[in-house]
N, C-alpha and C positions, 0 to 999 in steps of 0.2 A: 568417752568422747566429750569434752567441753561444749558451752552451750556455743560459742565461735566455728566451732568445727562443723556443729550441728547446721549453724543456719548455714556455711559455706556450700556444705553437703546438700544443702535444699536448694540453694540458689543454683547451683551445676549445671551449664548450661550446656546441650547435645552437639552433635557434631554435625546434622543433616543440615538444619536450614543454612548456617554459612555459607557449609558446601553447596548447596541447591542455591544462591547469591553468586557464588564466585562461577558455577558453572554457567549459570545466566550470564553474569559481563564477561568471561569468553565468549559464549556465543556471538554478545553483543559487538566484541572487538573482532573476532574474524567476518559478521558480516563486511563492518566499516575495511577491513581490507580485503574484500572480497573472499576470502577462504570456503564462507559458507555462503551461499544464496536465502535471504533473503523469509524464504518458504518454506524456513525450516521450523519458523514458530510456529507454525500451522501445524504440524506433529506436536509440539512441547504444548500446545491448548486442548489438542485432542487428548494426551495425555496428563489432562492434569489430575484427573481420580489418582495416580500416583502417586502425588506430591503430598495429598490427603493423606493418605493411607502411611507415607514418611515420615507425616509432621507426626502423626497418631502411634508410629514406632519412637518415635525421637524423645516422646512424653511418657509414655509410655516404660521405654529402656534407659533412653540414651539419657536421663539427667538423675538415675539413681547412681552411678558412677562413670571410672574413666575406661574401666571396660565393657560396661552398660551404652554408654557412648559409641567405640567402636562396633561392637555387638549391632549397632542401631544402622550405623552406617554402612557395615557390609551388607546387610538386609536389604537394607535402599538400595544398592548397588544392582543384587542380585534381582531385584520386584523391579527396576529399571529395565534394565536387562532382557527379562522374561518380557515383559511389556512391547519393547522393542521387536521382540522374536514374535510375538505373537501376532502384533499387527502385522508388519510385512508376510508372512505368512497365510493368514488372513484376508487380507486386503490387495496385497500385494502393487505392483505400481499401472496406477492409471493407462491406458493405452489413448492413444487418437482416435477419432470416430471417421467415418467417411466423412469428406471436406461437402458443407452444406454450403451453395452460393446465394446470398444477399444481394440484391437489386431494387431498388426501390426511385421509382421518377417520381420528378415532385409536382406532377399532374396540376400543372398551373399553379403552383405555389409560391407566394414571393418573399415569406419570409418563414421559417421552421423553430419546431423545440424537437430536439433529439438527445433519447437518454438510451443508454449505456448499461451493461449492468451483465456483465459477467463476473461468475464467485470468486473461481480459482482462474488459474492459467496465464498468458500473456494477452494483452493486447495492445494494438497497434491502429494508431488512426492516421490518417494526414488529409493532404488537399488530395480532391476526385481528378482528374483529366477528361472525363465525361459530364458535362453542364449540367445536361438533362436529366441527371439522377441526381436526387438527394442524398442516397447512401449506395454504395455498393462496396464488397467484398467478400472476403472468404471466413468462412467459419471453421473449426475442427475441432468438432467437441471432444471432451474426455469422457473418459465411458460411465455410463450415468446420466450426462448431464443433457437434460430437454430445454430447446430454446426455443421462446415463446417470443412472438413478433406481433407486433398494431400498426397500425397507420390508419388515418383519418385527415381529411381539410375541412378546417371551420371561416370562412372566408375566402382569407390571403395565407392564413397561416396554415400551415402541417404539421401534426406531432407526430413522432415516428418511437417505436418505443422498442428495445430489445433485450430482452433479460436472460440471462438464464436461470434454469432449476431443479430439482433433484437429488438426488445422495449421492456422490462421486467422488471418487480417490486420488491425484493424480502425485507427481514427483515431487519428493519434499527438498530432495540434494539437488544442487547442481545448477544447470542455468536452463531455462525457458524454453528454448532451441528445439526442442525435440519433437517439432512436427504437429504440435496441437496450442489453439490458441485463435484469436479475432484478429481478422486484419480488413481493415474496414478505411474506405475513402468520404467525404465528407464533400456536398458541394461548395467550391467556393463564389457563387455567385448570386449567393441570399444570404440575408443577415440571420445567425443562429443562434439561439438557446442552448446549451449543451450541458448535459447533468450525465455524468459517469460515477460509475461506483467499480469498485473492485476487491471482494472481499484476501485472497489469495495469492499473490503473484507480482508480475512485471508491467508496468502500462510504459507504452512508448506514445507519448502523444504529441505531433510536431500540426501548432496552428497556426504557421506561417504565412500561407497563403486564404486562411481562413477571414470569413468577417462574422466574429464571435463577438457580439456584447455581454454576455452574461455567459459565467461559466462555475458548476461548482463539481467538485472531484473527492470522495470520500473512499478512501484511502486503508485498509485495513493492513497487510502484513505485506511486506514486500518491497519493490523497488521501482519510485516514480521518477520517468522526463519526461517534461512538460515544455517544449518551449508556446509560447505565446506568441499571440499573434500582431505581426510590423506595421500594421495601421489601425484606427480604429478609437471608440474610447470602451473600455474593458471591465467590468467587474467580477475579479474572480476570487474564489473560495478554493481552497485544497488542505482538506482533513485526512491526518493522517494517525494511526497508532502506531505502529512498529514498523519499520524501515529507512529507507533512505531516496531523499525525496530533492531534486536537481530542477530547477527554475530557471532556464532560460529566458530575456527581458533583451529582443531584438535589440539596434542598437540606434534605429526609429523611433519607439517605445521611451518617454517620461511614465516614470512609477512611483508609487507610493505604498509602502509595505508592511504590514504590520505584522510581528511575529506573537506566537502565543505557545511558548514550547514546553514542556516540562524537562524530563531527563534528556532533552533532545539536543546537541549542539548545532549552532547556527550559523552563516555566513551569511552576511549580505553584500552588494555590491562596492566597490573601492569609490569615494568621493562623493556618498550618499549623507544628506544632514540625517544626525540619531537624534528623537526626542522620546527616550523611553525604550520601547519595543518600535515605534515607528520611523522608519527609514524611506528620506524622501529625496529623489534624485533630483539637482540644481532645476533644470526648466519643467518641472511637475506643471507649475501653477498656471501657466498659460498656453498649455501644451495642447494641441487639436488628435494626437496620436498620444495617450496616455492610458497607463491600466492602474486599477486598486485595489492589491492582492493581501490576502487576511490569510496567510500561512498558518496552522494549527498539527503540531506533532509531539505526541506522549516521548513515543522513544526513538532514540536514532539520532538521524544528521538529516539537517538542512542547511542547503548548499542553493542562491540564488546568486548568477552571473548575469550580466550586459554582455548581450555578445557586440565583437569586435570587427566582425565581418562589414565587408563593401554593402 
């Protein structure tokens, strides 16, 4: 063998990691068309010991030749495979817990911070139709999962806190629907703080009839709507990693928007001035109903519209 041959042979690159690339941007593109939800990264991070143990087959087999290569890759295949069989098995799928009810009055309170903070699952917030409570709704936990509640008034103000916690499993395919998950009302007749997090899942959040000044949303795997709220002046935050993340911008609402994406595509709205990543709608500058939203997503799509409604 020549010394050409030789280095060519040393240079041989396996066949795993591409493949584990291209099987990521399909994932990536049937989220964006819906095929898959959203909640399926959440298995591909649990199992990333896998991927480990691939790359260490890949180095290992797959780059001493072209049948060392395949050799490498059927392996993956199969340690994929088993992996898959073992969890569901194992784990098997999350179930709903009895529906736990949230009530909370805001015991003379006139203005609140209210944070958020479920792992996995859906949630869903909007305006209350009860004045007199700050929070109210329904809970359904997944099995596992403990949720811990505060409240306190320091003056005029209320913090109201809900988290949850625990080691829990729930559905990685499919859509959110399935009976577990926060569904939570908001008062609209004090001005609010609002900090959500969401590590797993769907948040539906419409703050329409809300009076939010400050808002920030940390965003892990899954699929966010967010509309904002139609008076007011607003600052908000929404970080995201992995999914797909839809910003609704009344059509009350002057905004000024700043994006920070990586592999993420973006929309902003038609008729907005671009200077950079910042997108600023014609009457921003002298607007008494304005918001100034700092959009941030590693992967996926972002999608901000003006709604067109009366």
């Amino acid at each position: 063998m020549s010394e050409i041959d030789e280095k060519r042979d040393h240079q041989r690159s396996g066949l795993v990691g591409p493949v584990i690339l291209i099987g990521l941007g399909v994932v990536l593109l049937l989220n964006n068309l819906g095929v898959l939800d959203w909640s399926v990264w959440d298995l591909i991070i649990r199992l990333w010991p896998v991927l480990l143990v691939a790359a260490g087959l890949d180095i290992l087999i797959g780059r001493r030749s072209t049948l060392g290569a395949l050799l490498s890759l059927v392996l993956t295949v199969i340690l994929v495979a088993g992996a898959l069989w073992l969890y569901a098995a194992g784990l098997s799928i999350g179930s709903a817990g009895p529906g736990q009810e949230i009530s909370q009055p805001l015991d003379g309170a006139t203005r609140a911070e209210v944070v958020l903070g479920p792992a996995v699952g859906s949630l869903h917030v909007e305006s209350l139709q009860e004045t007199d409570h700050l929070v109210a709704g329904l809970i359904h936990p997944v099995t596992g999962e403990r949720v811990s509640r505060d409240f306190e008034v320091a003056g005029d103000t209320a913090v109201f806190t809900l988290e949850s916690h625990g080691e829990f499993a729930g559905p990685f395919f499919g859509s959110h629907g399935g009976g577990w998950g926060w569904d939570l009302g908001l008062s609209p007749d004090v001005p609010l703080d609002l900090r959500i997090s969401l590590g797993v899942g769907r948040s539906d959040i419409d703050l329409t009839d809300l009076s939010v000044s400050d808002l920030e949303m940390d965003m892990g795997i899954g699929l966010t709507n967010l509309t904002l709220p139609d008076h007011g002046r607003l600052e908000a935050r929404v970080d995201g990693a992995i999914g797909n993340t839809v910003v609704v911008i009344p059509r009350e609402m002057e905004a000024r928007i700043q994006f920070d994406t990586g592999l993420a595509a973006r929309q902003a709205p038609q008729g907005y001035r671009q200077q950079d990543n910042v997108y600023t709608s014609p009457g921003y500058a002298g607007a008494d109903n304005r918001v100034d939203l700092y959009i941030s997503q590693a992967i996926g799509n972002v999608t901000v519209h003006q709604s067109r409604g009366q």
